[in-house]
C-alpha positions in Angstrom: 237.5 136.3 -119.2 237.1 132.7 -117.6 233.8 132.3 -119.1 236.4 132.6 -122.6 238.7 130.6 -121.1 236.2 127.5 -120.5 234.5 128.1 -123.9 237.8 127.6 -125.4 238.7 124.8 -123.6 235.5 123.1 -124.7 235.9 123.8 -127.9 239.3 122.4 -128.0 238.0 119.1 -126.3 235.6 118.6 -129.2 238.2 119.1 -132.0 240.0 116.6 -130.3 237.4 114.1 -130.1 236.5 114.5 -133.5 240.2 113.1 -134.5 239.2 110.1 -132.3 236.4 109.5 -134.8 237.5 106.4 -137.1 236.3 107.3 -140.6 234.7 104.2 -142.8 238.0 104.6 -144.7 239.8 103.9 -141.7 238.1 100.7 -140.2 237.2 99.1 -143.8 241.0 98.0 -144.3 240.8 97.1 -139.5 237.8 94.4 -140.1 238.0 90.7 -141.5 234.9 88.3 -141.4 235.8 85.0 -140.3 233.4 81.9 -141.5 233.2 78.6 -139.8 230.9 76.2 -139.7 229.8 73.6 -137.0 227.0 71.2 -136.2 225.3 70.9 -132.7 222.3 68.9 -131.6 218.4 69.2 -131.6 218.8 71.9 -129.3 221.4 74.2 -130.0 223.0 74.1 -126.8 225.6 71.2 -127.6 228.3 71.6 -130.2 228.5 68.1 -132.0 231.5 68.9 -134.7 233.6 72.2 -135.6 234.9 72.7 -139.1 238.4 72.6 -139.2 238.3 74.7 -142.1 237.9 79.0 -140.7 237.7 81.2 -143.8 238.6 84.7 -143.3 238.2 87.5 -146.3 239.6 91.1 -146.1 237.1 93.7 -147.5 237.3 95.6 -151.2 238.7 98.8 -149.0 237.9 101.1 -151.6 234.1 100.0 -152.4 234.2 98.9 -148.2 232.6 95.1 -149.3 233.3 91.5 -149.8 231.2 89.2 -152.1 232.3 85.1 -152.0 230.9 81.8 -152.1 231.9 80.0 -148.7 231.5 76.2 -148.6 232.0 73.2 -146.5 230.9 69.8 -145.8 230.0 69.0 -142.0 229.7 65.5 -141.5 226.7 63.3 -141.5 224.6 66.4 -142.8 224.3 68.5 -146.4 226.9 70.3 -148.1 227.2 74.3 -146.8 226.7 76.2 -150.2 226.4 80.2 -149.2 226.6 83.5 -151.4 227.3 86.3 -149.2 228.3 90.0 -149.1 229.3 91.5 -146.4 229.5 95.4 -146.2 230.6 98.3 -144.0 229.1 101.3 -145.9 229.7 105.1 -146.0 228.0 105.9 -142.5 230.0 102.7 -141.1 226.9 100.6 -140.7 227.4 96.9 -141.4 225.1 94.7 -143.3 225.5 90.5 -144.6 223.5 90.1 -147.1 223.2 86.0 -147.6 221.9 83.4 -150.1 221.5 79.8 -149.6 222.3 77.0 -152.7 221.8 73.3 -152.4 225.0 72.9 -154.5 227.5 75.0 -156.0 229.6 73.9 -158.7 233.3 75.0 -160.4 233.9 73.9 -164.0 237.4 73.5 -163.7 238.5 74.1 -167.3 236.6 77.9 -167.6 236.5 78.7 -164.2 232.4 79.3 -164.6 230.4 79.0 -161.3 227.3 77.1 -161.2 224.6 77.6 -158.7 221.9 75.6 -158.2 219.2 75.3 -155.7 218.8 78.6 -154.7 216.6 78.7 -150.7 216.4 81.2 -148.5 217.8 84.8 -148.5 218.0 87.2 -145.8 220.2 90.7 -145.3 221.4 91.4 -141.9 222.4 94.7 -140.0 225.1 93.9 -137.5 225.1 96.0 -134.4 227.5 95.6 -131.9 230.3 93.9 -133.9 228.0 91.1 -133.4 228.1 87.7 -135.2 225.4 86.7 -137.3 224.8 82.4 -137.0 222.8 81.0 -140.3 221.3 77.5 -139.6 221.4 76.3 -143.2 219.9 72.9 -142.1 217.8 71.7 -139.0 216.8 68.2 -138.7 216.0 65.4 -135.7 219.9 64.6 -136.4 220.8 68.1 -135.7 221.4 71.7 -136.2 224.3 72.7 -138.9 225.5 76.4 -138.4 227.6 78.9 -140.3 228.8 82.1 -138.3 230.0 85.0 -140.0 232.0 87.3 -137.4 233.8 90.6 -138.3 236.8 90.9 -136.3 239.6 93.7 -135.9 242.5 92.4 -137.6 245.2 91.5 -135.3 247.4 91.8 -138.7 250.5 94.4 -138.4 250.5 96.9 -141.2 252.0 95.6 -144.5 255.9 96.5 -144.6 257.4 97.7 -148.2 260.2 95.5 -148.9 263.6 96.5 -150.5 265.1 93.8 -153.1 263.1 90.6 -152.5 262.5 87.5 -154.3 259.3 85.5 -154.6 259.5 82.2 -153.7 255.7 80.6 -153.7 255.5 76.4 -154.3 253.0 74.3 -155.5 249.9 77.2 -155.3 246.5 77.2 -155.9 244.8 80.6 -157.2 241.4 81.1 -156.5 239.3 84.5 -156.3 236.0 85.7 -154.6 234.1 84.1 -157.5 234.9 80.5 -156.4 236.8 79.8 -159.6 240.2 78.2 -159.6 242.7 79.8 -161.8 245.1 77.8 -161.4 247.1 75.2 -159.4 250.1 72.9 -158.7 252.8 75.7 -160.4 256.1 77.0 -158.9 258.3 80.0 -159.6 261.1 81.8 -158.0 262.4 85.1 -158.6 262.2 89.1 -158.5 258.5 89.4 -160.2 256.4 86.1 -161.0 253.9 85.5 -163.9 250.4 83.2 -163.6 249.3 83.1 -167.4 245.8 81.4 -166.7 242.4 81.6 -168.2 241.5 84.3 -166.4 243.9 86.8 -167.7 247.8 87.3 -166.3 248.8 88.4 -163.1 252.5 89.8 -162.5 253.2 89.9 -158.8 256.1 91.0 -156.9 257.8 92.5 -153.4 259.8 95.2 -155.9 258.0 97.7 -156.5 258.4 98.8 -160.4 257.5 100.4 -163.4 253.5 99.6 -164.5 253.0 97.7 -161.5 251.1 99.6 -158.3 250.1 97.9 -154.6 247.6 95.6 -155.2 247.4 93.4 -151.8 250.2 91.8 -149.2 251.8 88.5 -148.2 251.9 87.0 -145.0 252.6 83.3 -144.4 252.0 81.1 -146.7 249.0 83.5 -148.5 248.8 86.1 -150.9 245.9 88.7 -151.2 245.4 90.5 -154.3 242.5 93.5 -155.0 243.0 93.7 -159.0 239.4 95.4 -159.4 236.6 96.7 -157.4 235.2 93.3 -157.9 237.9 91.0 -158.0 239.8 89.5 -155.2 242.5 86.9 -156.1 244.0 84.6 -153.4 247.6 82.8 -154.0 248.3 79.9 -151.5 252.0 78.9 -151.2 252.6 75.3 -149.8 255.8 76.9 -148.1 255.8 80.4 -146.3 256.2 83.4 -148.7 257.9 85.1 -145.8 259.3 84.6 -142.4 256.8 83.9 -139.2 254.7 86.6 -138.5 255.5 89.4 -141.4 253.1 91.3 -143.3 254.4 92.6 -146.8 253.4 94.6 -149.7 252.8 92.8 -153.1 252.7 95.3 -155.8 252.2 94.0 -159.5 249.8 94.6 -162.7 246.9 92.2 -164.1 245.8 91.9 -167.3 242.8 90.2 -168.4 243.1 90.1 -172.2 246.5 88.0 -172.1 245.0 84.6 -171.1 245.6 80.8 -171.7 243.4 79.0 -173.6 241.8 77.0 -170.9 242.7 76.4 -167.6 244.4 73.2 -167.6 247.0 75.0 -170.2 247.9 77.6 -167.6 251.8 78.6 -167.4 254.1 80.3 -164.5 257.1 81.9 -164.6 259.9 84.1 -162.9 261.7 87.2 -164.5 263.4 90.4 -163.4 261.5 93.4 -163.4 263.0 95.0 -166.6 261.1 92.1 -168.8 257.7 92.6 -166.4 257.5 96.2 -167.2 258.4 95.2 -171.6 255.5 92.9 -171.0 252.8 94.8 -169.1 253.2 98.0 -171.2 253.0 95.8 -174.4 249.9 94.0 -172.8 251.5 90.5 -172.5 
């Protein structure tokens, strides 16, 4: 009978442990990579100049990756051009896969992405939570460094608001692409409108009729997953909400209803009633 007892015990200690397990479904939406970029000397061992520019991207949770172009410009030494993906895949494993380009450039009026240059490529396996540090130039000047760190978010969960409007001022839209979809617009009101070369996004804190959660607000930045391959970020010269919430956006994208060119890109506020008319006739 105690021999039973203790089996039991054991076997209720396992199932237990098991639950403790975080599944690659779990920790994909926990992890950010932050990207910075600084400069030290010959050596390595002095830092000569941090980038006051840190870039951090949320992963595609459902396909666990993130593909972007990060750049920056340390001074005194060549432009920091980088493709990268970063992934965490089914068996939570994590690999960076990065390229190197001596220049990257944005045609402003299409949005296309030019790269140029292409040097060395390399895919890492990170162990450890460990960073990896690419030295994208080395010289008698110095050393200029990019680090790529994956991080547990510090971020609270995302709340659901009730009744909310948007208020977002003088943005700039860009997505993991590199392109710019738009910038310099404002808009105020229950669900806002981007008309831009790229198609038309609705976005919104109501949640309504043809629209579904498709990323959150927190400060001054918006985060938007429209596909498995797109990530759209808004940036708000003004705080989209107060100091240190986390919100759901929910809203509805549709590529075919576009502007002619990027420069003839138009915003615009309505109540959700006109949104859903719109996204359920496609416009």
């Amino acid at each position: 009978m105690k021999n039973l007892i203790f089996i039991f015990l054991i076997l209720i200690g396992a199932v237990a442990r098991a639950k403790d397990v975080i599944s690659a479904d779990e920790l994909r939406p926990q992890v950010i990579l932050q990207v910075q970029t600084f400069t030290t000397d010959q050596s390595g061992r002095q830092i000569e100049y941090i980038s006051s520019s840190q870039s951090r991207y949320s992963l595609q949770v459902k396909r666990g990756d993130i593909s972007s172009v990060y750049m920056d410009n340390p001074k005194d030494f060549s432009a920091v051009r980088l493709d990268f993906t970063f992934k965490i895949n089914a068996d939570k494993s994590m690999s960076l896969a990065i390229t190197q380009y001596a220049s990257v450039e944005f045609d402003t009026s299409t949005g296309k992405v030019t790269k140029e240059g292409k040097g060395r490529s390399e895919t890492f396996t990170l162990s450890d939570f460990g960073s990896v540090s690419w030295v994208s130039e080395s010289t008698s000047a110095g050393r200029v460094v990019t680090r790529f760190t994956p991080l547990i978010s510090d971020e609270s969960a995302a709340m659901k608001l009730t009744y909310t409007p948007m208020s977002l001022v003088n943005v700039i839209i860009t997505d993991n692409a590199g392109r710019v979809w738009t910038e310099g617009s404002s808009a105020d009101g229950e669900v806002i409108t981007f008309q831009t070369h790229q198609g038309t996004l609705y976005v919104s804190f109501t949640e309504f009729k043809g629209a579904k959660e498709i990323g959150k607000a927190k400060g001054g930045v918006v985060e938007l997953n429209l596909t498995e391959k797109l990530n759209v970020r808004i940036r708000s010269e003004k705080s989209v909400l107060g100091e240190g919430i986390s919100a759901k956006v929910f809203g509805a994208y549709v590529p075919s209803d576009k502007s002619p060119s990027r420069t003839a890109s138009s915003v615009g506020a309505m109540p959700a009633s006109e949104a859903i008319k719109r996204i359920s006739s496609g416009k």
